[in-house]
N, C-alpha and C positions, 0 to 999 in steps of 0.2 A: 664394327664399332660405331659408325658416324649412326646408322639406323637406331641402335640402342638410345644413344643420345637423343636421335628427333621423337622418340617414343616417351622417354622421360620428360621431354620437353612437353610434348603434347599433352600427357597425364597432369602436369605441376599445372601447364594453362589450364585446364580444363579444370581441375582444382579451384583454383582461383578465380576462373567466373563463377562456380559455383558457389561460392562463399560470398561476393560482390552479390548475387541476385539473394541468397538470403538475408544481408548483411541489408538491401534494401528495402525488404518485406519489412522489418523490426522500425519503428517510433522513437527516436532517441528524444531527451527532453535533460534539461538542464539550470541549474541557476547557480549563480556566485553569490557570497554577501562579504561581507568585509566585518561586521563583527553581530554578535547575539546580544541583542537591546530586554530582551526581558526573557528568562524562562518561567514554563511553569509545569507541576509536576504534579500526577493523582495517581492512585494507585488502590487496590480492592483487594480483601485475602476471601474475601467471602464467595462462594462460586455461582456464578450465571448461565443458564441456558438458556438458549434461544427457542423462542416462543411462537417467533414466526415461520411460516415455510414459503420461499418464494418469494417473497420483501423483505428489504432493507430492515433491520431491528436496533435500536442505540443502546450499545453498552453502557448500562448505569454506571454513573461517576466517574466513564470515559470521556468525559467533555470539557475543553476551558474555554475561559473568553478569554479574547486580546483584544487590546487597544492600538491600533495604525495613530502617531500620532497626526495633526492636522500640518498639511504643506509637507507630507513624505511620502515613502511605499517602503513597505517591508513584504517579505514573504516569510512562511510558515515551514519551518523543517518539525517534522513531527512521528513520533516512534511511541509504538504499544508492543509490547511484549506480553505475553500470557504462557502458562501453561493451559492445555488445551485437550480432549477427546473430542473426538470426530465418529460417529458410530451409524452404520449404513451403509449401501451397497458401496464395490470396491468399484464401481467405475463411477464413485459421485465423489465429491470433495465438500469444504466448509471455508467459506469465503469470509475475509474481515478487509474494510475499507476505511479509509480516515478523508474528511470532509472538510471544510471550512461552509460555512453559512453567515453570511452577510446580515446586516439590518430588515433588507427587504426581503428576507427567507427562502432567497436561490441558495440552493446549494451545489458546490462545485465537487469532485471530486481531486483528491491532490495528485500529484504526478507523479511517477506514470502512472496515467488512466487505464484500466486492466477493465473493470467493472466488476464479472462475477467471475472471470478469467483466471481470478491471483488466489491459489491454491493454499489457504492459511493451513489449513491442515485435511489429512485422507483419513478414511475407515482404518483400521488393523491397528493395533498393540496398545498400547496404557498411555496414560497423559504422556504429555512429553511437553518441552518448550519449543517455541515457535516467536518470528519475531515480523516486526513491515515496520519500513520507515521510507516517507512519502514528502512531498517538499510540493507547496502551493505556487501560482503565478505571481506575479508581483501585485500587490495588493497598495490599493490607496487607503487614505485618512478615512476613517471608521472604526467601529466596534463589530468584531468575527465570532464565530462562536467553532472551533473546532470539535471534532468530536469524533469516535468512532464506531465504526456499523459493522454487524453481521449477519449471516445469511448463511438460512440452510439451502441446501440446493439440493433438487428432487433427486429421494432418493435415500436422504438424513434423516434417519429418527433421533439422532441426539448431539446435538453442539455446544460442548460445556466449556467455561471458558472459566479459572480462577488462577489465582496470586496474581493479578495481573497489574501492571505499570502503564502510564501512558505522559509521552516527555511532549512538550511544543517548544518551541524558539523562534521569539522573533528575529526574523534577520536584518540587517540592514544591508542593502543593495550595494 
């Protein structure tokens, strides 16, 4: 019996480093705010494909501006929902990302940072709904321009994106 036991013992450790070294591989990211200073909110019924392959593409009338007032930070929680096809090979996918762009036209991408990585939608079956919601760094006094991007990834011949919504909120820290 005591052997059974040192064997389960050893399986559960062993378990458990290996969830610790994955658990380290992964990027965590985070922010608080205490309450929503302004929302703002667009939305499309009309359908959009994606025209580029391989670059970044801005979703028409997926963009707002915000105002950071002067002497504060606020950060950006921000959500776009689409129904969505995806049409091209099964081992390619259809990327969508949401941005913030500053006065000086850096743009940052919001968190967590994925890149082409966040798998908006894959090849196979009929539209369907799809959703990303992403949350900026803290941001000082200025005018932002949020917005968001898609991207065909080699391999997509067709990435349609309609009914689609897109929320922003500013937070306060």
């Amino acid at each position: 019996m005591p052997r059974l036991i040192k064997a389960a013992f050893a399986a559960a450790l062993c378990g458990a480093i290996v969830l610790t070294v994955t658990a380290a591989d992964a990027v965590s990211s985070s922010q608080t705010g205490t309450q929503t200073s302004a929302q703002s909110f667009t939305g499309e019924s009309s359908p959009w494909t994606a025209q580029t392959f391989g670059s970044w593409g801005n979703i028409p009338t997926a963009s707002v501006n915000v105002t950071v007032p002067s002497g504060t930070t606020r950060f950006v929680d921000a959500r776009f929902t689409a129904e969505s096809i995806c049409v091209g090979d099964a081992s390619a996918w259809c990327s969508v990302r949401i941005v913030v762009i500053n006065s000086a036209g850096t743009t940052t991408e919001l968190q967590p940072v994925t890149s082409t990585d966040y798998r908006f939608d894959s090849p196979g079956g009929a539209e369907e709904a799809h959703a990303l919601e992403r949350f900026s760094p803290s941001l000082g006094a200025g005018t932002y321009t949020v917005r968001v991007q898609a991207l065909r990834i080699t391999g997509i011949t067709q990435f349609t994106l309609d009914d689609y919504s897109f929320a922003v909120g500013l937070v306060e820290p």
